[in-house]
N, C-alpha and C positions, 0 to 999 in steps of 0.2 A: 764038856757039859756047860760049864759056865757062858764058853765063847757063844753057843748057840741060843741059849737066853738070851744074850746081849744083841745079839742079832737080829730076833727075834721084838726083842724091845723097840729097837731102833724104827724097824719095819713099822711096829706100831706107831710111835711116835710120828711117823712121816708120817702115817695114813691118816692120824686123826691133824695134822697142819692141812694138810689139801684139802681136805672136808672141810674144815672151818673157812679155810679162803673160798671154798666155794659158794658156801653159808651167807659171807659178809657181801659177795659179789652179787649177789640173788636179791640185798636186801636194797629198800628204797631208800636213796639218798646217797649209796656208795659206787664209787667211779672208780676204775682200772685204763690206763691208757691201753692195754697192752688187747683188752679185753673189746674194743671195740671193733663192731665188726662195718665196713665198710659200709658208704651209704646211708649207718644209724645215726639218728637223730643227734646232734651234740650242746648241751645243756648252754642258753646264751651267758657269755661273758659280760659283766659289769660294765654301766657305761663309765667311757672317760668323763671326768669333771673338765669343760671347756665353756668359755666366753667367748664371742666375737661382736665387735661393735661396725653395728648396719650404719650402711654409707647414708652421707648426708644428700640428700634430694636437692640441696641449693646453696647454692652461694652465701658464704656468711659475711656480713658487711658490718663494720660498724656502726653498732646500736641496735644490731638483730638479738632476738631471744628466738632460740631454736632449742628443744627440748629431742634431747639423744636418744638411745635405745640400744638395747642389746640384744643377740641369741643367746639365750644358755643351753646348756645341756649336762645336766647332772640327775644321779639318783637322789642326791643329800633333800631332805625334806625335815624343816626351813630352811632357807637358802637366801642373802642377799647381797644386791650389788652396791659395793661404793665408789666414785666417781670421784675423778683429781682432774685438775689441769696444770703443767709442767711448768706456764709462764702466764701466772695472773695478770702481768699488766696487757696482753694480749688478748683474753678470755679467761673467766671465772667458769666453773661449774657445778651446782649444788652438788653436794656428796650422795643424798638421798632421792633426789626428783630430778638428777638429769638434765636440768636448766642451763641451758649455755650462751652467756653473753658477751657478744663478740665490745671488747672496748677500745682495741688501736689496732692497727694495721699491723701484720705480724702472721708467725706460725708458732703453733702450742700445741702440744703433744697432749693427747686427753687418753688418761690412763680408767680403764672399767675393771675390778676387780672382784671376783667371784668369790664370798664366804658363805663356811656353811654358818646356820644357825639365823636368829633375826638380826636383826639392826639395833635390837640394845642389849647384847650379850658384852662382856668386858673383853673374851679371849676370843674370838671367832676363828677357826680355824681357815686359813690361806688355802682356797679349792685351781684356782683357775686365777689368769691376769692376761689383760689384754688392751693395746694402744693402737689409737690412729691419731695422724697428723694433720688437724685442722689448721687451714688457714685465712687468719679475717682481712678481706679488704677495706681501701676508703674509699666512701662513695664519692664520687665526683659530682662535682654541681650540674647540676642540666641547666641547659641556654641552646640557643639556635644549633641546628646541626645540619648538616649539607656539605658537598663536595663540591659541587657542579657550577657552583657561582649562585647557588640559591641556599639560601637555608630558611630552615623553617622551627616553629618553637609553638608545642603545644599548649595552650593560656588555660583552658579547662576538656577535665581535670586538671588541677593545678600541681597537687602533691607526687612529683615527677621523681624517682631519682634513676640514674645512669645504671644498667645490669652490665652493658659491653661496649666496647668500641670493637668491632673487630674488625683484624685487620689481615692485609696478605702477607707472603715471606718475605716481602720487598718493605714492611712498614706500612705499605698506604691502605687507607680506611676503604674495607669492602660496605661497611654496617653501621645501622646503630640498634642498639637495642635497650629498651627502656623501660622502667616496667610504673606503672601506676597503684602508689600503694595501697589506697584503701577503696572496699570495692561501690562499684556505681552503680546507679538505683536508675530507673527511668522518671523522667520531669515531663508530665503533661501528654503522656503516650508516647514518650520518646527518649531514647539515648542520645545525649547530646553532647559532639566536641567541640572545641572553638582551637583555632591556631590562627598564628601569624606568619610571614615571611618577609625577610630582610628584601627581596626585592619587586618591585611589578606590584607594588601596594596602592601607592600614591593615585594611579589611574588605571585600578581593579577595574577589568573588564567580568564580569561572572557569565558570560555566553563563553567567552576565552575558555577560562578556567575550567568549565561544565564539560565542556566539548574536548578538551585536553591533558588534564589534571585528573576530574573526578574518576575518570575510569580505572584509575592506575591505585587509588585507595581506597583498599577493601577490610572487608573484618574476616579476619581468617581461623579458622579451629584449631584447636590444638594442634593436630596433626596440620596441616599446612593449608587445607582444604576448605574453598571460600563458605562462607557462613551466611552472610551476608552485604548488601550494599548500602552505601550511604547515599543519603539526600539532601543537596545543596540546601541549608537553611536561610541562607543571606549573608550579607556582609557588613559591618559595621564602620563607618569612615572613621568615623572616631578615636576606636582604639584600633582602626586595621587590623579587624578579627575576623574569618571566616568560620562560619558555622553550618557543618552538618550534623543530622539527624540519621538515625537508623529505632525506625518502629519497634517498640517494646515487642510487640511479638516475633519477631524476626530473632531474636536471640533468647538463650534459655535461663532461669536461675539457676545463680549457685555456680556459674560456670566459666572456666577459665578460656577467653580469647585473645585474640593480637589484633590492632589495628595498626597497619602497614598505610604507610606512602611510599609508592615504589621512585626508583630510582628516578623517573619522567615526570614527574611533581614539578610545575612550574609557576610562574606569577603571569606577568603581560611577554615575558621576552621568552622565547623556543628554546634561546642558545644560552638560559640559565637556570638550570636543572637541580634538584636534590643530589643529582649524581649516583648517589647508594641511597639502598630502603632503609628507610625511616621508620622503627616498629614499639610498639608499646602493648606489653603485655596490660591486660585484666581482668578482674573478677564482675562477675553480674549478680547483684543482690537478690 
């Protein structure tokens, strides 16, 4: 008699455990692995807390201020980044704003570290950490440059400095490339350069030059694609300065070009060449 009560119980007892799980399984907000059925929807997972620090667009040189940036990706809301660099005498960088000032020639580890919370909490919780390795060059002086038994040296623009020499797997100079740091405005309806050349000055012929030279120096677009032509402006004896023009309307504001002397850039002699293009980046105001 007893055993069959007890049995009896038991039976109960299970029946009302399976009703409840069934209960809690029906209600919003509770999940069962076991319970899903293929196909069904599954509730999105937390994002991971991560940093990554976006690649630098240019060459850091000494005495550049280049201001960094990061990707994040977190749920945490406030959330901010602080900035180190590994070897100050190489580059400083604000903790708060990212600023990076290249001061000697060298490589510096620039650490971005993801907390949660703002930037004036005392304990901020460690979310994320992330490093790249910057490194700042020295600029080199600019002065004549040329291969071929000619060189040549831009006089205006004047504020010149060196971006590349580049060169083949043997050492020897393919290139130059130059860039003009602050940008140029048009003077009198005109973009105006002046250069000089170490040879075939003394008795500038400018029908020579026009007829053999200008064609080979052009102003070229970003992507590689001529923009525009220059126009023989005259020649100065005095300081041995050639000057072309290209019409403010011919180029656009705001806008980044190259102005190339190709390799065939000469003075009075054929057999005294640039050798390699001669290029200089810039900006148009």
């Amino acid at each position: 008699m007893n055993t069959r009560i007890g049995t009896r119980k038991s039976k109960v007892i299970v029946s009302v455990v399976l009703t409840l799980l069934m209960a809690f399984a029906m209600m919003p907000g509770m999940a069962f692995a076991a319970s899903a059925a293929p196909g069904a929807d599954v509730a999105a997972t937390a994002v991971e807390n991560s940093i990554t620090i976006n690649p630098l667009t240019k060459t850091v040189y000494v005495g550049d201020e280049i201001t960094m940036s990061a990707t994040v990706s977190t749920e945490v809301d406030p959330y901010h980044v602080e900035w180190s660099s590994s070897d100050k005498n190489v580059a400083t960088i604000s903790k708060k704003h990212a600023k990076l000032v290249g001061l000697n020639a060298g490589t510096t580890t620039i650490t971005a570290t993801l907390f949660s919370g703002t930037d004036t909490e005392e304990n901020p919780t460690l979310l994320a950490k992330a490093t790249m390795n910057v490194m700042v060059v020295e600029t080199e002086a600019y002065g004549f440059q040329g291969t071929g038994g000619q060189t040549m040296k831009l006089t205006k623009p004047s504020d010149i400095i060196v971006i590349d020499i580049e060169k083949d797997e043997a050492g020897e100079i393919i290139g130059y490339v130059n860039e003009i740091e602050n940008s140029i405005a048009p003077e009198n309806g005109v973009y105006q350069f002046k250069f000089t050349m170490s040879a075939g000055m003394n008795n500038f012929k400018p029908s020579v030059f026009q007829a053999s030279s200008l064609p080979h120096i052009k102003i070229l677009n970003a992507n590689g694609s001529v923009a525009a032509s220059l126009v023989y402006g005259g020649y100065d004896a005095a300081s041995k300065t050639i000057t072309l023009n290209v019409p403010a309307g011919a180029l656009n504001a705001d806008t980044e070009y190259v102005l190339e002397f190709g390799a065939e850039v000469q003075g009075n002699s054929s057999d005294k060449t640039l050798g390699v293009p001669v290029a200089f980046n810039f900006t148009t105001q």
